[in-house]
C-alpha positions as CSV (number, residue, x, y, z in Angstrom):
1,X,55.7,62.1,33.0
2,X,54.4,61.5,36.4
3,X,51.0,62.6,35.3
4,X,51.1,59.7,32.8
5,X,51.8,57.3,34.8
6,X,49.4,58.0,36.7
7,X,46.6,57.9,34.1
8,X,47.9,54.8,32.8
9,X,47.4,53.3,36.5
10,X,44.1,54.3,36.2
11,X,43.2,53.4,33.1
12,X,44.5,49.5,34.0
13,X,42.5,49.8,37.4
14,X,39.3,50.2,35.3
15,X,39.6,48.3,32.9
16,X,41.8,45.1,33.5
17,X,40.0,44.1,36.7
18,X,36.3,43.6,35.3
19,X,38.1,40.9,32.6
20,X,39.8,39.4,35.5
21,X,37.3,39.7,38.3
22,X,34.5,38.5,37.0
23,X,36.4,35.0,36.4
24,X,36.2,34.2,39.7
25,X,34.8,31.7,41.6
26,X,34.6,29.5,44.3
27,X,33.7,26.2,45.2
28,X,32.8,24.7,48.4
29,X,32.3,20.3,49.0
30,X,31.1,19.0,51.9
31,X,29.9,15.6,53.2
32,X,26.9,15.4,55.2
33,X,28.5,12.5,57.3
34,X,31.9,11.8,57.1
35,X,31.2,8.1,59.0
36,X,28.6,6.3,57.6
37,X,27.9,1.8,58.3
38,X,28.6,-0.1,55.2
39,X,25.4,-0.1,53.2
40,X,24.5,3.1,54.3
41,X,23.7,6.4,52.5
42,X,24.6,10.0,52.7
43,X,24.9,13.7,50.2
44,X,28.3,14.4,48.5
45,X,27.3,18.5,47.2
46,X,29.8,20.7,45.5
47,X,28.6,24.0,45.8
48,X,29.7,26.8,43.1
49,X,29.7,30.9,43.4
50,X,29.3,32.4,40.6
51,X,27.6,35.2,38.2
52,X,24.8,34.7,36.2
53,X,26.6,35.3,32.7
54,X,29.1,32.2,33.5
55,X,29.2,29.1,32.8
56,X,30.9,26.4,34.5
57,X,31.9,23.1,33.8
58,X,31.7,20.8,36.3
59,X,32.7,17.5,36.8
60,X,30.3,14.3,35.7
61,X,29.9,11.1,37.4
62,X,28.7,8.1,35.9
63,X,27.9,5.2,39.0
64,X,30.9,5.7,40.9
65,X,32.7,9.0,42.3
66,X,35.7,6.7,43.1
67,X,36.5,3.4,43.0
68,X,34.2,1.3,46.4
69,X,31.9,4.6,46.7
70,X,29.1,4.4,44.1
71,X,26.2,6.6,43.4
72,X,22.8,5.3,44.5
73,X,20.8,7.7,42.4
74,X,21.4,10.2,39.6
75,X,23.3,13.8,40.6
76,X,21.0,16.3,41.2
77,X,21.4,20.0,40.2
78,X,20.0,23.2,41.8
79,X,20.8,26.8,41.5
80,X,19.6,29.5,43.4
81,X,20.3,33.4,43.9
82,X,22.5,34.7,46.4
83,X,22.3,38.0,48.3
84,X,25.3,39.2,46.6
85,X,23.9,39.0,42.8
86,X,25.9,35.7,42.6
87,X,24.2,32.3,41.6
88,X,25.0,28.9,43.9
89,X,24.8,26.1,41.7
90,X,24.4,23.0,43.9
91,X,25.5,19.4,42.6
92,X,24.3,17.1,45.0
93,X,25.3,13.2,44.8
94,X,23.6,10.4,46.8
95,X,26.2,8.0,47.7
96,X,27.0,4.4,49.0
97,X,29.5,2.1,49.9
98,X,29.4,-1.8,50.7
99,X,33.2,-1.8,51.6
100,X,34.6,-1.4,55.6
101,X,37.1,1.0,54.5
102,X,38.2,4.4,54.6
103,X,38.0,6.2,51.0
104,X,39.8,9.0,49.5
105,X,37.9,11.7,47.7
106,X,40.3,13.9,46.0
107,X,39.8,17.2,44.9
108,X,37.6,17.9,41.3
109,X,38.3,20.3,38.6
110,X,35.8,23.1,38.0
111,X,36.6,25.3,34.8
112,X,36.0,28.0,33.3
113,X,37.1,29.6,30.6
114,X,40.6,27.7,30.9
115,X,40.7,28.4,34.0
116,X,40.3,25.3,36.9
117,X,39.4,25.7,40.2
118,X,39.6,22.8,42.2
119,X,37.2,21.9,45.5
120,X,39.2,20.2,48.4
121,X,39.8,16.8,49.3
122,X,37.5,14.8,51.6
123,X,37.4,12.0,53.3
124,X,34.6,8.7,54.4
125,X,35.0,6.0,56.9
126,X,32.8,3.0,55.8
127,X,32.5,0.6,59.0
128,X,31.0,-2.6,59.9
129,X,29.1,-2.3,63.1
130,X,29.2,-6.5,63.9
131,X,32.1,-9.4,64.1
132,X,31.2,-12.2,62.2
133,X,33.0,-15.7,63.7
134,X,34.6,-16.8,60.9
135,X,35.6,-20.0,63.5
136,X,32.7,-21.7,63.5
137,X,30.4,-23.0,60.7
138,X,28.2,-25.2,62.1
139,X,25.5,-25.3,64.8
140,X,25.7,-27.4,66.7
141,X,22.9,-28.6,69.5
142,X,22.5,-28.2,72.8
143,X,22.2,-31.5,73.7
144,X,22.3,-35.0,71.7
145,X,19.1,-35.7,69.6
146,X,16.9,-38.3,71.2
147,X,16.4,-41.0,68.5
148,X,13.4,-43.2,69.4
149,X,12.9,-46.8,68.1
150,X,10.9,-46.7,64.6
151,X,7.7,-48.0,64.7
152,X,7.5,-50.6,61.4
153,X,4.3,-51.8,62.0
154,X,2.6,-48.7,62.9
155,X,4.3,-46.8,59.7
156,X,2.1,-50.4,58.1
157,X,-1.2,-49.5,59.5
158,X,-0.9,-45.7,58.2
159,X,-0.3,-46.8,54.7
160,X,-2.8,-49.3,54.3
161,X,-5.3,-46.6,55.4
162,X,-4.1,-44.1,53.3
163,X,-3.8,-46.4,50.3
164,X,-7.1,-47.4,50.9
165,X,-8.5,-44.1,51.3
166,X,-7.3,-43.3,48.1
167,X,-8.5,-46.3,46.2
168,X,-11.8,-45.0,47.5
169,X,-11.6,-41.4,46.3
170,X,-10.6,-42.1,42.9
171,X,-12.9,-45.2,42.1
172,X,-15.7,-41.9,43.3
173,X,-13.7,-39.6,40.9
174,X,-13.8,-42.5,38.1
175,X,-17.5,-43.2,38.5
176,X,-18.8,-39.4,38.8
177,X,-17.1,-38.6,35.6
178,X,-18.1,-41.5,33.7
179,X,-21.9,-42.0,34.8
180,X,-22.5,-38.8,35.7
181,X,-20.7,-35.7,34.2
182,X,-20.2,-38.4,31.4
183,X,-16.6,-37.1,30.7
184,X,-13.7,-38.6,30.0
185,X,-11.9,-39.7,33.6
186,X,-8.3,-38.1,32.5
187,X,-9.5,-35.2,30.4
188,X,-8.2,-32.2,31.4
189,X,-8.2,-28.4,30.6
190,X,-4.2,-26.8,29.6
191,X,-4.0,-24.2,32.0
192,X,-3.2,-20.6,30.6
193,X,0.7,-19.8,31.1
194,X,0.5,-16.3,32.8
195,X,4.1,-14.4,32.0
196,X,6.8,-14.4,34.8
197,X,6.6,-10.6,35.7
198,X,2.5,-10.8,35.8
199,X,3.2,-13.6,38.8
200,X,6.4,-12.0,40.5
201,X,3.6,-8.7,41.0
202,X,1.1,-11.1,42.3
203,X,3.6,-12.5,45.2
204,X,5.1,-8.7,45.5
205,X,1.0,-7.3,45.6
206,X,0.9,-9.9,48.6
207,X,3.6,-9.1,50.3
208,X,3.2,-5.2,50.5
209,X,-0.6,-6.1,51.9
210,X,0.9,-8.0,54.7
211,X,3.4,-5.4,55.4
212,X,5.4,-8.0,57.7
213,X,7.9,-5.9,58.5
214,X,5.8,-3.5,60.3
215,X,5.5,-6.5,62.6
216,X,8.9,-7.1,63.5
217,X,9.4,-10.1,60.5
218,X,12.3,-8.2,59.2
219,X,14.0,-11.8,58.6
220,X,10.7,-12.9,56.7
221,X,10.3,-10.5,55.0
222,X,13.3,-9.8,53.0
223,X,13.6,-13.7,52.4
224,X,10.0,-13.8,50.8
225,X,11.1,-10.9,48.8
226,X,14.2,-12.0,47.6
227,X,12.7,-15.8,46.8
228,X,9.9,-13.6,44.8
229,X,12.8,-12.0,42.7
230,X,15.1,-15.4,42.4
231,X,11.7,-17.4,41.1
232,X,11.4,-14.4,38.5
233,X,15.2,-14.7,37.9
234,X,15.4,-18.1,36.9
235,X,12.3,-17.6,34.1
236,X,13.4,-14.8,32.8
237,X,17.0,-14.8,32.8
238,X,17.7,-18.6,32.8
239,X,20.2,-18.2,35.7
240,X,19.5,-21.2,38.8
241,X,19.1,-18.5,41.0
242,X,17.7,-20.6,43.8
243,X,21.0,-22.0,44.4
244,X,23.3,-19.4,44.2
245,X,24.8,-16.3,46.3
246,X,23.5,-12.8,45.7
247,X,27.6,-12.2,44.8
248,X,26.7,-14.9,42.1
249,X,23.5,-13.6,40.7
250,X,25.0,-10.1,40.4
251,X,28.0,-11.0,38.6
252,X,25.9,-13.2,36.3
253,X,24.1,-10.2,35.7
254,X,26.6,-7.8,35.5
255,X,25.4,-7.3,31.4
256,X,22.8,-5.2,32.9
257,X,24.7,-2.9,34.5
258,X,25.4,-1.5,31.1
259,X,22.4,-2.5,29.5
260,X,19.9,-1.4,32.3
261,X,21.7,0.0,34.7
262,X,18.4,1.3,37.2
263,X,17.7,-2.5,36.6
264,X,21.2,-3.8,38.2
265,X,20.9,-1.2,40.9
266,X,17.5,-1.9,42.3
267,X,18.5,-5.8,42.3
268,X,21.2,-5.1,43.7
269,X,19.9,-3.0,46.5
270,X,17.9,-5.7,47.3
271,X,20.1,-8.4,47.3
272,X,22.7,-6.6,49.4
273,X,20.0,-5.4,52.1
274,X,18.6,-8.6,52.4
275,X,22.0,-10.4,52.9
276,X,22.5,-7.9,56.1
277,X,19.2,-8.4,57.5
278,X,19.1,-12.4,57.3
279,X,23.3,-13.2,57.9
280,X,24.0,-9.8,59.8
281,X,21.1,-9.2,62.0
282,X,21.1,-5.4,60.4
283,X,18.8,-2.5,62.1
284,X,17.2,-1.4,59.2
285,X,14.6,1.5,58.8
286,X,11.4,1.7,57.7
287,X,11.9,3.7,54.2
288,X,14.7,0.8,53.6
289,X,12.4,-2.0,53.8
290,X,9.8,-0.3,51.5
291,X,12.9,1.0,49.3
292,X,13.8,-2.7,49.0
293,X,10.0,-3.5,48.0
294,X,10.2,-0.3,45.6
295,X,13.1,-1.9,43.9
296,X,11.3,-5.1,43.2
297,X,8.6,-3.7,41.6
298,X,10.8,-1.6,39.8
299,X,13.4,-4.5,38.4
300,X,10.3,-6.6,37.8
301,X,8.6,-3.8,35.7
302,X,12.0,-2.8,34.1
303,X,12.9,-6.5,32.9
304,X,9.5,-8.3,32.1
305,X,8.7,-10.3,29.1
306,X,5.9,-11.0,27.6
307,X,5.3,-15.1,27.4
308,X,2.6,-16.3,25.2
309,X,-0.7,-17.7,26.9
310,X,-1.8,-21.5,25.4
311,X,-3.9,-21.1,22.4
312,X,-7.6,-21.4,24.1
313,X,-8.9,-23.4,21.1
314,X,-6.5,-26.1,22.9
315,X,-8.7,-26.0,25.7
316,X,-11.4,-28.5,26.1
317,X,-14.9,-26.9,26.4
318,X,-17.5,-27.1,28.8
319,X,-20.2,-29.2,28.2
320,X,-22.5,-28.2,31.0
């Protein structure tokens, strides 16, 4: 009977533990900075052991891993082989917030077979590095503004010259195109109507000539950038972009964040960096100011319609 037993162990110790062994597996998460400024970026990676015959579900993120931490790119996968015969799948997830808090990351399921194996919990601090005064709204000046008396009869003396000066230009204008070109004097040529995203490239080819902020004109910069974008805005998405917040624009755009969503994240990096730069006085890099350029070619290229140029049979040829 002992003897039995005995085999019976035996048999259970070869057998059982290769269907249950070769379940396991682990998974590590880390954050590569667990205090990051609002705005700023770092890597959220789940890391799983496991053998090469398994397969493992892991969890899926769409734009947000929880709620006030979003993703700034896609999740990237990578597996490589470990020493031990295992495989290390790596799931690697570029994150952001825009919120002075601290968030909660709570542990994610990893299954297989049935079986879940959750990662631990972690934590970020978001912070805001500056104090804004909500006291005080206004600037005011250092001293009073000296108001000097208005000079009527020298404003007189300008305008008579400059109406005059006129008067002579276009009686010139008038007499060259009658007697001489022998056009009509108020003839003119329709211009072509180039498409919105042709001229938003044009200012954007300009700007990343220029380079200003390699200069130090972070300010300038990021408001010719974002004026570039709100011009193209308010053709193409009949929004009065001009007038309103970024806050606004995005939530009047918030359709694309379903229908394009690389298109709502680009504008929306830009938007949000600019705000810091010009309101904040933010430090910012050099690979964020190109990013920001990046992104406006990108929601330029991503959103662009195609307006019609003027029939050129409208134009009036060229005699000469």
């Amino acid at each position: 009977m002992k003897k039995f037993v005995l085999f019976l162990f035996f048999l259970a110790f070869c057998f059982v533990p290769n269907s249950v062994l070769a379940q396991k597996i682990s998974v590590t998460a880390k954050i590569d900075s667990s205090v990051i400024w609002i705005g700023s970026q770092t890597i959220l990676s789940f890391e799983v052991s496991q053998l090469p015959n398994q397969k493992v579900v892991m969890p899926l993120f769409s734009d947000t891993v929880v709620k006030g931490l979003e993703l700034v790119e896609p999740v990237k996968n990578d597996t490589v082989n470990s020493a031990d015969g295992h495989l290390l799948v790596s799931q690697r997830c570029k994150i952001t917030s825009f919120h002075d808090s601290l968030l909660y990351i709570p542990p994610y399921p990893f299954v297989l077979n049935g079986d879940t194996v959750w990662s631990k919990s972690l934590s970020l601090k978001v912070i805001q590095p500056f104090k804004i005064d909500t006291t005080s709204n206004s600037i005011a000046d250092i001293k009073p503004v000296f108001n000097p008396k208005f000079d009527w009869r020298g404003l007189l003396n300008i305008l008579l010259w400059v109406l005059l000066a006129l008067l002579i230009i276009a009686l010139t204008y008038v007499l060259i195109q009658k007697y001489w070109r022998k056009k009509p004097v108020f003839a003119s040529a329709p211009k072509p109507i180039l498409p919105p995203h042709v001229i938003a490239i044009s200012h954007l080819d300009k700007i990343k000539q220029e380079k200003p902020w390699q200069q130090g004109r972070f300010k300038e910069y990021h408001t010719e950038l974002t004026d570039v974008v709100r011009a193209y805005l308010e053709v193409v998405f009949d929004i009065r972009s001009m007038e309103m917040t970024s806050d606004e624009i995005l939530d009047q755009l918030k359709v694309l964040r379903i229908e394009n969503k690389a298109a709502y994240l680009s504008l929306q990096q830009i938007m949000k960096l600019a705000d810091l730069v010009k309101f904040a006085k933010w430090h910012t890099t050099p690979d964020e100011h190109e990013l920001s350029l990046y992104n406006a070619y990108q929601f330029v290229n991503l959103t662009k319609v195609d307006v019609e140029v003027i029939n050129e049979s409208t134009v009036v040829p060229d005699t000469n």
